[in-house]
Backbone as XML, in Angstrom:
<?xml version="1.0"?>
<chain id="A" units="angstrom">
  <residue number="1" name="UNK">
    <atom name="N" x="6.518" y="18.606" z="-16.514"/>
    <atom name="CA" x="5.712" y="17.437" z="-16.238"/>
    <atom name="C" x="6.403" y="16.171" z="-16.740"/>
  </residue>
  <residue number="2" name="UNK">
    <atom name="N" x="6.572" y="16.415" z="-17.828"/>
    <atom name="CA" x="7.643" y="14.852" z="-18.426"/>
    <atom name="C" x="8.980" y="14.446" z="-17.536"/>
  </residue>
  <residue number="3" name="UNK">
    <atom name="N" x="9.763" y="15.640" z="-16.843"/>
    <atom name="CA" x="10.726" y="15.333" z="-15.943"/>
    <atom name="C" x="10.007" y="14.650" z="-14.905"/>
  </residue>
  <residue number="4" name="UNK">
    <atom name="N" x="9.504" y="15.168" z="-14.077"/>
    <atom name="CA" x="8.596" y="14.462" z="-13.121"/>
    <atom name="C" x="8.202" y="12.902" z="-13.271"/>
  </residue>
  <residue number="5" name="UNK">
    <atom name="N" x="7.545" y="12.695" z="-14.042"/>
    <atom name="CA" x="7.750" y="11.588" z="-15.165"/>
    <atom name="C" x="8.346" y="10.604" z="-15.123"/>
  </residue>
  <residue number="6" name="UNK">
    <atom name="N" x="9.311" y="10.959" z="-15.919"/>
    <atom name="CA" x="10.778" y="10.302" z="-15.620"/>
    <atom name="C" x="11.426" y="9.652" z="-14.377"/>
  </residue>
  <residue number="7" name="UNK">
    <atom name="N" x="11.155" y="11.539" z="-13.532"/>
    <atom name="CA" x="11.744" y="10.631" z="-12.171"/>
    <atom name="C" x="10.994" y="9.756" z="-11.831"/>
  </residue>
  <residue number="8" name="UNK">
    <atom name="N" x="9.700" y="9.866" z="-11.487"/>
    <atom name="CA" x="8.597" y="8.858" z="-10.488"/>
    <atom name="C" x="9.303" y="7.357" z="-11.572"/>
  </residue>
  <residue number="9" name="UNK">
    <atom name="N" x="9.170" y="7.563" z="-12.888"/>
    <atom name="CA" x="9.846" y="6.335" z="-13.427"/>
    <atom name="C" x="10.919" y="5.508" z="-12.577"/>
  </residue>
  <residue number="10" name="UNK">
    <atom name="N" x="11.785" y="6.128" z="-13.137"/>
    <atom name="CA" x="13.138" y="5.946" z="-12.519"/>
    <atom name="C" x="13.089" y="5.516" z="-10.694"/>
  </residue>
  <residue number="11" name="UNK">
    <atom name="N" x="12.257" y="6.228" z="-10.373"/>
    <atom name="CA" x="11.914" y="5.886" z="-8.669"/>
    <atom name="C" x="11.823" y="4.103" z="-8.897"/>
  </residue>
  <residue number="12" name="UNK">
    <atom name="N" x="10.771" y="4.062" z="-9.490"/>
    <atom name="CA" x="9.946" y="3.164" z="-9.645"/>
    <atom name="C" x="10.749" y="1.597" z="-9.943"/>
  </residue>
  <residue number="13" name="UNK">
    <atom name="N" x="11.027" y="2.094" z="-11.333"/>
    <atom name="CA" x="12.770" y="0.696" z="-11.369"/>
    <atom name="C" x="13.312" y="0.798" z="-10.166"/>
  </residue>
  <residue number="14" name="UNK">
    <atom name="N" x="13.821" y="1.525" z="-9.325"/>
    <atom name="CA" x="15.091" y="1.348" z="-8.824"/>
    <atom name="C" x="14.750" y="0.437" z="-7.121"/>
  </residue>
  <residue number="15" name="UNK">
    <atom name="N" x="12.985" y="1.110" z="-7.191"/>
    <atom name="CA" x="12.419" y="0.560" z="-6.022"/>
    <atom name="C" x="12.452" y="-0.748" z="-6.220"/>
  </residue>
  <residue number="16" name="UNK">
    <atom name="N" x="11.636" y="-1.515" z="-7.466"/>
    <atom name="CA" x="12.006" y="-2.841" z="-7.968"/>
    <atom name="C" x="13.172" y="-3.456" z="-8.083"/>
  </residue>
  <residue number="17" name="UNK">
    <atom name="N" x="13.879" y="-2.565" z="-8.435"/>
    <atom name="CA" x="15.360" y="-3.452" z="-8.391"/>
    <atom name="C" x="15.951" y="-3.849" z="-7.106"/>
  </residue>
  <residue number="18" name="UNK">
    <atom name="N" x="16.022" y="-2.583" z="-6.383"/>
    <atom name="CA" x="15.722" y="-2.567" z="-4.889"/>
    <atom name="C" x="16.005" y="-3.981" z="-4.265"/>
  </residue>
  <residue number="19" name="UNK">
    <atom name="N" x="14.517" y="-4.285" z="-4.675"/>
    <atom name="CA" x="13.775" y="-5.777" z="-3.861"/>
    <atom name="C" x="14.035" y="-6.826" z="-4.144"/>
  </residue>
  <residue number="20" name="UNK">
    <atom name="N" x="14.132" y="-6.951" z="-5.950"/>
    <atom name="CA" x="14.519" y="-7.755" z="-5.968"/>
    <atom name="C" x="15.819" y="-8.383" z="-5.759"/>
  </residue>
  <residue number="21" name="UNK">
    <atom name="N" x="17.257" y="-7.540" z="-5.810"/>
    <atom name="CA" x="18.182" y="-7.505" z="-4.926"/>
    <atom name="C" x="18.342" y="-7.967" z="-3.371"/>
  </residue>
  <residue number="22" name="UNK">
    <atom name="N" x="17.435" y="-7.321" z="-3.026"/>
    <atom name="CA" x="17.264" y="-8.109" z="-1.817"/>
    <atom name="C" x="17.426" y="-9.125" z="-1.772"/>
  </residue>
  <residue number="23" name="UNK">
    <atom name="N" x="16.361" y="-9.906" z="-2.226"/>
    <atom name="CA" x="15.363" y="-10.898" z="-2.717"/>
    <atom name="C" x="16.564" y="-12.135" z="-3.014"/>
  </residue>
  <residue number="24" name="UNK">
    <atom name="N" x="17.554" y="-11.400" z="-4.031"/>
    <atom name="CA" x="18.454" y="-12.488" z="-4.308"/>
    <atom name="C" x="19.620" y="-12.331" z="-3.539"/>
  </residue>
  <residue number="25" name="UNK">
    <atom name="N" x="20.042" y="-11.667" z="-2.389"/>
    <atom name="CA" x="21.350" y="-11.620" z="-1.514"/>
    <atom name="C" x="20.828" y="-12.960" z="-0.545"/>
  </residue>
  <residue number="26" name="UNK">
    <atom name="N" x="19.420" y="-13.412" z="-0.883"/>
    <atom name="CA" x="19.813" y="-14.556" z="0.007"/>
    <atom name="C" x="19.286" y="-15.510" z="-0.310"/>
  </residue>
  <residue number="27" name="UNK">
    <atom name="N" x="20.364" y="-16.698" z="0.593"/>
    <atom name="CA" x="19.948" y="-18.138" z="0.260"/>
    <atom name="C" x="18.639" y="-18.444" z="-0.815"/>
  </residue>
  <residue number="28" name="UNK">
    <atom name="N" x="18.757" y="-19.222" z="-1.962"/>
    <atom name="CA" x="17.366" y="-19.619" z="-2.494"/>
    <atom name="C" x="15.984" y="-19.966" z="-1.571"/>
  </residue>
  <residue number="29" name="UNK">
    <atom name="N" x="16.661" y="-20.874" z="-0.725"/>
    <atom name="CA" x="15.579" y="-21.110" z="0.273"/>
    <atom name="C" x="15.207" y="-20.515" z="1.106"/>
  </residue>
  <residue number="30" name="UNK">
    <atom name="N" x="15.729" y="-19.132" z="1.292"/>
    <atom name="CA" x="15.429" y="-18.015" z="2.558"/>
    <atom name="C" x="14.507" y="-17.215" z="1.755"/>
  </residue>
  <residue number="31" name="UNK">
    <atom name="N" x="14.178" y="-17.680" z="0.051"/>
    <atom name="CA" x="13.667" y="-16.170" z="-0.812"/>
    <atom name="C" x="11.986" y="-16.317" z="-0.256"/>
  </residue>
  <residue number="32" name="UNK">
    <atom name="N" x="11.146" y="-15.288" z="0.122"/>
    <atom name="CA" x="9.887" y="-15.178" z="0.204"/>
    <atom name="C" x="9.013" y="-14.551" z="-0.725"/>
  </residue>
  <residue number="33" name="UNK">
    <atom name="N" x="10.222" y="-13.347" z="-1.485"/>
    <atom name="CA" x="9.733" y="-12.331" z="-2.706"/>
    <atom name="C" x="8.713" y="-11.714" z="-2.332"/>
  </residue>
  <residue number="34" name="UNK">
    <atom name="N" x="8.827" y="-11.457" z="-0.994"/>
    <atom name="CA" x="7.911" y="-10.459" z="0.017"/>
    <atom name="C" x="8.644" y="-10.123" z="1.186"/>
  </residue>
  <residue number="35" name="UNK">
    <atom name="N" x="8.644" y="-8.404" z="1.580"/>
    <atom name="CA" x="9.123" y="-8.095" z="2.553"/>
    <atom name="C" x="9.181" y="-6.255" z="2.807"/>
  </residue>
  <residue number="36" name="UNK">
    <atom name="N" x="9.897" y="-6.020" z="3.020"/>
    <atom name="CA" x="10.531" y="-4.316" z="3.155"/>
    <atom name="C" x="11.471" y="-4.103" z="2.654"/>
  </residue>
  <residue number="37" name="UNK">
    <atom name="N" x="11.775" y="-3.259" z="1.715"/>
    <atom name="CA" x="13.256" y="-2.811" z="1.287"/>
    <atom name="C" x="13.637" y="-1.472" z="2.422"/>
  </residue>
  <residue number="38" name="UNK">
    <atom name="N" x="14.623" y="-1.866" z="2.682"/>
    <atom name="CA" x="15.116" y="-0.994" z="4.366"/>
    <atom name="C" x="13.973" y="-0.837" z="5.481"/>
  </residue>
  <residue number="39" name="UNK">
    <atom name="N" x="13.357" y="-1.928" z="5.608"/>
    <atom name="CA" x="12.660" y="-2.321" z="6.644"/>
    <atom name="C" x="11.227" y="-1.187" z="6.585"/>
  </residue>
  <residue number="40" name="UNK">
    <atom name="N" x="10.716" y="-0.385" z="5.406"/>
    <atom name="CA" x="9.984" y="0.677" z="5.490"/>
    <atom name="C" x="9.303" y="0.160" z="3.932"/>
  </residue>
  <residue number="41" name="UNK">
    <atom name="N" x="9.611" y="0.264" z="3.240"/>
    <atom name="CA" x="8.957" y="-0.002" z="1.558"/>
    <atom name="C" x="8.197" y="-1.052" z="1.370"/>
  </residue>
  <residue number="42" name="UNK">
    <atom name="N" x="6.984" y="-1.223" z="1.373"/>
    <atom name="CA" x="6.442" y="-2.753" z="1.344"/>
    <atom name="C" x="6.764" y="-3.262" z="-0.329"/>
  </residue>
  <residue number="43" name="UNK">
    <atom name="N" x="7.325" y="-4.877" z="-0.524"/>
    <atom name="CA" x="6.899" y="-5.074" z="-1.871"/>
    <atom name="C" x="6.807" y="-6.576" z="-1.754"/>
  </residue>
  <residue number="44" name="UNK">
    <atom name="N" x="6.042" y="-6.791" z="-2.811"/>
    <atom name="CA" x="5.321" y="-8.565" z="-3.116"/>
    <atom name="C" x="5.421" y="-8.677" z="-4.708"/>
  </residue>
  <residue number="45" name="UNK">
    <atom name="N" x="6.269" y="-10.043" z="-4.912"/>
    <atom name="CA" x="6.488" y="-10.621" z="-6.059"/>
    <atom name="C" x="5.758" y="-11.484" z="-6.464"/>
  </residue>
  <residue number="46" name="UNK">
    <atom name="N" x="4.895" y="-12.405" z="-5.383"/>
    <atom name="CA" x="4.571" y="-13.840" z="-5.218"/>
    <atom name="C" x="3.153" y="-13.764" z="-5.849"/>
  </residue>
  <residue number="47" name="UNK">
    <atom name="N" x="2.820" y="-14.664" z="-7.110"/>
    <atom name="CA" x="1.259" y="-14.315" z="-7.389"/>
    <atom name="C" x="0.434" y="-13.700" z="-6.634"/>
  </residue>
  <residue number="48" name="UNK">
    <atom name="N" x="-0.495" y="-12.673" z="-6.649"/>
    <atom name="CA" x="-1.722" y="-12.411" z="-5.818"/>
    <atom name="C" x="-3.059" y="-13.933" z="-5.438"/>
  </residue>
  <residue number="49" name="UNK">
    <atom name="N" x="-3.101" y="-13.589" z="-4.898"/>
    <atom name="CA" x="-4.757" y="-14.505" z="-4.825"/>
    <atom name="C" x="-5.919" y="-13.347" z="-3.694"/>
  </residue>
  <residue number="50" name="UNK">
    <atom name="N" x="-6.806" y="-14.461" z="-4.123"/>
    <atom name="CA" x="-7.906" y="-13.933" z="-4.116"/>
    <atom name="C" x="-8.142" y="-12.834" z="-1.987"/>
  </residue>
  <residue number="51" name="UNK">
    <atom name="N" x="-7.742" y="-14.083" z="-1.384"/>
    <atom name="CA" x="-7.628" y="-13.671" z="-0.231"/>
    <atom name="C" x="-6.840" y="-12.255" z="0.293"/>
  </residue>
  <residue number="52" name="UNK">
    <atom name="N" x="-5.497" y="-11.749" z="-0.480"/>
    <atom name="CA" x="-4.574" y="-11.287" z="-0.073"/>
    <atom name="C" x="-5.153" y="-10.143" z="-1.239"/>
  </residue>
  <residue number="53" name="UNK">
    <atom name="N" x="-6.027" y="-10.102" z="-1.897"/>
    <atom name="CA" x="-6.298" y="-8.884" z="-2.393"/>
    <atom name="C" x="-7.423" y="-7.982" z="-1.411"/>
  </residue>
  <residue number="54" name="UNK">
    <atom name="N" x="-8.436" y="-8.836" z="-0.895"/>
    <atom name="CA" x="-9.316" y="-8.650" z="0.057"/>
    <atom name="C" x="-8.669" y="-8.409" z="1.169"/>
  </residue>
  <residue number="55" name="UNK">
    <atom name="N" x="-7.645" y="-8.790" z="1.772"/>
    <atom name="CA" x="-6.892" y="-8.157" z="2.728"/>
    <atom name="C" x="-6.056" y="-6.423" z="2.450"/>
  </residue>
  <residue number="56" name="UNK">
    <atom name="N" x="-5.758" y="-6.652" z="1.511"/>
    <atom name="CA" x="-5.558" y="-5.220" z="1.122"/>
    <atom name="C" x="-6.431" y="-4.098" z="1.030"/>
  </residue>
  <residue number="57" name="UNK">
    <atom name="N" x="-7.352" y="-4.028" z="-0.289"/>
    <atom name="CA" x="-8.080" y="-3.754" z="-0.311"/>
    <atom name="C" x="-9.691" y="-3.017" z="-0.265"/>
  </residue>
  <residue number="58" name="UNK">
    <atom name="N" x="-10.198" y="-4.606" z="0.691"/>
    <atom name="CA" x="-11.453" y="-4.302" z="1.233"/>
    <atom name="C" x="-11.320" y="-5.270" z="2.683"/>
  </residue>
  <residue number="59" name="UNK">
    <atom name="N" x="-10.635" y="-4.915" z="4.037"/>
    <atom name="CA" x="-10.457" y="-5.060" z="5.223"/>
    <atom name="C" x="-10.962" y="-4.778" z="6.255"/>
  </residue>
  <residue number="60" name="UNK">
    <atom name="N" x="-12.066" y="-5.012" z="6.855"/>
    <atom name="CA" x="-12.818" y="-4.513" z="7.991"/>
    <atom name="C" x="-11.939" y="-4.395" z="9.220"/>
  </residue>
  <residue number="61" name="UNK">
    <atom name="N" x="-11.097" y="-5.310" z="9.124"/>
    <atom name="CA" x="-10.634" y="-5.745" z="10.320"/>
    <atom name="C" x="-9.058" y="-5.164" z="10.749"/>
  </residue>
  <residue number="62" name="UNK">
    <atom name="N" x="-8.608" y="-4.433" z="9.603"/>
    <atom name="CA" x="-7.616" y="-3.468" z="9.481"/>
    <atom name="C" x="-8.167" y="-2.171" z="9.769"/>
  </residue>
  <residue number="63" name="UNK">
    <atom name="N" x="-7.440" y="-1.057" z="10.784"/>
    <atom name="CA" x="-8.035" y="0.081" z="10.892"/>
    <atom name="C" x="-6.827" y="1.474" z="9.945"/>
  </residue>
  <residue number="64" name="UNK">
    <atom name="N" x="-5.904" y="0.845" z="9.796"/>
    <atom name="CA" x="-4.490" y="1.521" z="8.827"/>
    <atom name="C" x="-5.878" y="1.447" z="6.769"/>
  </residue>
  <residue number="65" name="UNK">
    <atom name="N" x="-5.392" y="2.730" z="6.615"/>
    <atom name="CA" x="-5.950" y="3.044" z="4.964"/>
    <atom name="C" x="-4.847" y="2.518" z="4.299"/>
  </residue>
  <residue number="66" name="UNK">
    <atom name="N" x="-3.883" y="2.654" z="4.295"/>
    <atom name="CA" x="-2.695" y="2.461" z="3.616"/>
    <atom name="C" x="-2.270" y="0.703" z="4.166"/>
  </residue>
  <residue number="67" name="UNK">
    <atom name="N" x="-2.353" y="-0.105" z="2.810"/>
    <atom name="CA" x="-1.814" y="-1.491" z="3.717"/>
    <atom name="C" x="-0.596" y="-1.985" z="2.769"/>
  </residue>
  <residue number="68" name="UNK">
    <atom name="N" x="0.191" y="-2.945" z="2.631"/>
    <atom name="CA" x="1.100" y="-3.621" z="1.973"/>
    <atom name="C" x="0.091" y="-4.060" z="0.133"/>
  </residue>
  <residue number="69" name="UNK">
    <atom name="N" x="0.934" y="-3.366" z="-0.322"/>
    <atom name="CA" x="-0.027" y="-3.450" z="-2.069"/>
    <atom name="C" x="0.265" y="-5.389" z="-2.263"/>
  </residue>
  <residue number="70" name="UNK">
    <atom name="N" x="-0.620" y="-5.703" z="-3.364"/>
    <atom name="CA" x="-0.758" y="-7.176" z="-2.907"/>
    <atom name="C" x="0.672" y="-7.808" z="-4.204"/>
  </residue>
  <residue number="71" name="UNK">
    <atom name="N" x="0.755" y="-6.876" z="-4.836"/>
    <atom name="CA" x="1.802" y="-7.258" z="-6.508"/>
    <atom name="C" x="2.665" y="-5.967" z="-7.016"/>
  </residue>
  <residue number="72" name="UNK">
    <atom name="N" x="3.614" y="-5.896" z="-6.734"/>
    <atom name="CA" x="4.834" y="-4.748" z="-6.796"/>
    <atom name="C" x="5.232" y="-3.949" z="-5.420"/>
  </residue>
  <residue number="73" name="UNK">
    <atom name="N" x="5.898" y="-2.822" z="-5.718"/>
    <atom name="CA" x="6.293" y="-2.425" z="-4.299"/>
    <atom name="C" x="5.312" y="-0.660" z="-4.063"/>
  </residue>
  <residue number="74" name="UNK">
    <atom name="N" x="5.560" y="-0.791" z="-2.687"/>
    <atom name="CA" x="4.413" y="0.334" z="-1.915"/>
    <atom name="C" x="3.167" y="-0.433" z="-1.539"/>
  </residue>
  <residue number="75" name="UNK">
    <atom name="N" x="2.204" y="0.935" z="-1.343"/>
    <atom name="CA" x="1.089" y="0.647" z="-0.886"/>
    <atom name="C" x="0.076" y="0.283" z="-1.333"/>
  </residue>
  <residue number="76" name="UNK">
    <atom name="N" x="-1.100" y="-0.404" z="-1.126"/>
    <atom name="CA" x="-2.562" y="-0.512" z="-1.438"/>
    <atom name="C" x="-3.481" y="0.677" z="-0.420"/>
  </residue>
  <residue number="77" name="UNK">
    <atom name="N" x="-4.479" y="0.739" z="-1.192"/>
    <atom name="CA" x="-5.146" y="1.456" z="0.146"/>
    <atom name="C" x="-6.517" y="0.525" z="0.412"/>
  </residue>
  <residue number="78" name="UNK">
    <atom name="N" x="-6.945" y="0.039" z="1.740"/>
    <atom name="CA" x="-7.631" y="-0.253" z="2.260"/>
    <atom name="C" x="-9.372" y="0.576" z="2.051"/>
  </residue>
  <residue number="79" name="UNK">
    <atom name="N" x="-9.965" y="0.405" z="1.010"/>
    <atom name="CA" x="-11.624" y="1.047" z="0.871"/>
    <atom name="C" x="-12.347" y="0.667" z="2.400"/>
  </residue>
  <residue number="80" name="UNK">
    <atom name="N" x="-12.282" y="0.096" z="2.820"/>
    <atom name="CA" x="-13.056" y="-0.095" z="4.090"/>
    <atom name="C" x="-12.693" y="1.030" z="4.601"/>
  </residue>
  <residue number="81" name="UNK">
    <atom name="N" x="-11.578" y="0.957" z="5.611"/>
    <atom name="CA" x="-11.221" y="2.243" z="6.220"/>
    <atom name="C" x="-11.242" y="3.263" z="5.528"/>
  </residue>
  <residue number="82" name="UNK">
    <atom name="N" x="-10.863" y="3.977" z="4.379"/>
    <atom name="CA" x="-11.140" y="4.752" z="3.613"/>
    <atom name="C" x="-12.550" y="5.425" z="3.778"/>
  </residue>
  <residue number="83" name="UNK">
    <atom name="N" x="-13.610" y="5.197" z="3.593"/>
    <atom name="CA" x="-15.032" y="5.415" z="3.746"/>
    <atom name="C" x="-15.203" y="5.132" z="5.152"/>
  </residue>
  <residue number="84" name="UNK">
    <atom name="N" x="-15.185" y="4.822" z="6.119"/>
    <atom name="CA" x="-15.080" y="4.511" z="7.896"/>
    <atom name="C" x="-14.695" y="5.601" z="7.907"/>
  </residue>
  <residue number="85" name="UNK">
    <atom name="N" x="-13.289" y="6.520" z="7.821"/>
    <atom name="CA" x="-12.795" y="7.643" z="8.233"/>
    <atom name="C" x="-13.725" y="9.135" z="7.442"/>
  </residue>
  <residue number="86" name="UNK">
    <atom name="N" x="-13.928" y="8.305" z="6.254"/>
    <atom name="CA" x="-14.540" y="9.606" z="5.574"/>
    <atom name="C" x="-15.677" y="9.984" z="6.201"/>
  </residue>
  <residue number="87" name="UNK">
    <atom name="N" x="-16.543" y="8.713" z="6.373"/>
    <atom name="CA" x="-18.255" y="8.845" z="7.153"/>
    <atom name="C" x="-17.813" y="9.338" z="8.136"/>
  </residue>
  <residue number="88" name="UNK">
    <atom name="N" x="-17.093" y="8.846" z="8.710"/>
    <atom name="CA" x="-16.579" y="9.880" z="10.297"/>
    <atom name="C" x="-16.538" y="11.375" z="10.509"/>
  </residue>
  <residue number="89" name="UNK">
    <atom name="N" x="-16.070" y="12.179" z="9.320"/>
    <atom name="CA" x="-15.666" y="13.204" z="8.618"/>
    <atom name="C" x="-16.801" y="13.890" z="8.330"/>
  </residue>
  <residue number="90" name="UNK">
    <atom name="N" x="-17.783" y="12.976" z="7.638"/>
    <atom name="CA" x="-18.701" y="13.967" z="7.051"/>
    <atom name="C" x="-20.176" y="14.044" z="8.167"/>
  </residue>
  <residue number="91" name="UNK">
    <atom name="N" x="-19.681" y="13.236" z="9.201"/>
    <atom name="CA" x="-21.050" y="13.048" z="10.541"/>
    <atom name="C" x="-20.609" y="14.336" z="10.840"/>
  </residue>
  <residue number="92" name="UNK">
    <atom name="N" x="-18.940" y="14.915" z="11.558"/>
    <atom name="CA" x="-18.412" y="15.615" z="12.114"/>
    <atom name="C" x="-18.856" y="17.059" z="11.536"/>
  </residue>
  <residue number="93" name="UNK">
    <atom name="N" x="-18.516" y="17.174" z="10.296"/>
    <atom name="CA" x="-18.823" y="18.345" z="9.434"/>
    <atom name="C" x="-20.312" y="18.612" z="9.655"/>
  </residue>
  <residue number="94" name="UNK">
    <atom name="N" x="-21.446" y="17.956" z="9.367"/>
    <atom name="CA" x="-22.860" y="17.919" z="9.150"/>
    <atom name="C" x="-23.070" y="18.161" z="10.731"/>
  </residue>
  <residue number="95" name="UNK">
    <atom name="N" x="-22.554" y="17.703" z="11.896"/>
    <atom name="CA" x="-22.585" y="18.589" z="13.089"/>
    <atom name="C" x="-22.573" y="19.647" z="13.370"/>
  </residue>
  <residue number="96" name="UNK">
    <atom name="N" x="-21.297" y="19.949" z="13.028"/>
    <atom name="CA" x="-21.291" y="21.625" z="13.135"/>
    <atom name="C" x="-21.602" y="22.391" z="12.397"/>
  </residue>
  <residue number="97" name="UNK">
    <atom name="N" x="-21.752" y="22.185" z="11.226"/>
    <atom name="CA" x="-22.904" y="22.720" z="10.239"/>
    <atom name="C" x="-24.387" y="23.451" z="11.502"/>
  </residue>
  <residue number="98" name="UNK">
    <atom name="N" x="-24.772" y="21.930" z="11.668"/>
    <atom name="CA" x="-26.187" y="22.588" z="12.451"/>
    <atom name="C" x="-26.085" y="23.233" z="13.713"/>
  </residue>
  <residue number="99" name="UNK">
    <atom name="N" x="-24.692" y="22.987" z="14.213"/>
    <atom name="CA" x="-24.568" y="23.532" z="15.167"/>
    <atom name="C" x="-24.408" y="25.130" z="15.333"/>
  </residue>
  <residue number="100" name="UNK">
    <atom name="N" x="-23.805" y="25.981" z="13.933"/>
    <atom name="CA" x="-23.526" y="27.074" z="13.593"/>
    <atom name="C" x="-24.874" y="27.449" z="13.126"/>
  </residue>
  <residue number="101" name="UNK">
    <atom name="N" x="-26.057" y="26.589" z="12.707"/>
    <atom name="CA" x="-27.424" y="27.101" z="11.715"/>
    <atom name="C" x="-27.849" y="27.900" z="13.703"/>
  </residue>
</chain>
C-alpha cells in the first residue's frame, strides 16, 4: 500500500510539473495556466472562482460526470449528472424488480 502511495505521488508531481512546463515553453503572453498536457490531461493553475466551480461541479447543462477539475490537474466530477445517471439506474432497476415480482 505505501508503494502505491508513492507512485500515485510521484504520478502526481510529475503531472504538475508536466503543465507547468508546458505552461512555461511559451511566450509569457501566450501563458493561460490552463489547458491539456498532451492534449488529454485537464489542468488549471489560475485562481478558482465562484462560477467555474459551479461549472464543474454542480452543471445541469453538462451531460459528461467527469469535467475539467477547477485547481490542479485531472478531473472534477459533475454531482448533477452524477445523480441524473444514478436516478436513471435506480428507475431501471425498481422496473424490473416488479417486473420479475
Amino acid at each position: 500500500m505505501k508503494r502505491f502511495r508513492r507512485f500515485m505521488m510521484g504520478l502526481g508531481i510529475g503531472l504538475i510539473a508536466a503543465a507547468v512546463c508546458q505552461e512555461l515553453r511559451k511566450p509569457p503572453e501566450e501563458r493561460t495556466w490552463h489547458g491539456r498536457i498532451g492534449g488529454l490531461m485537464p489542468y488549471d493553475f489560475r485562481p478558482p472562482t465562484s462560477e467555474r466551480l459551479r461549472e464543474a461541479y454542480w452543471n445541469p447543462g453538462e451531460p459528461r460526470i467527469f469535467t475539467d477539475r477547477v485547481l490542479g490537474v485531472g478531473w472534477a466530477i459533475n454531482f448533477y449528472s452524477l445523480l441524473q445517471v444514478l436516478s436513471e439506474l435506480m428507475a431501471k432497476l425498481q422496473t424490473t424488480i416488479r417486473e420479475r415480482s
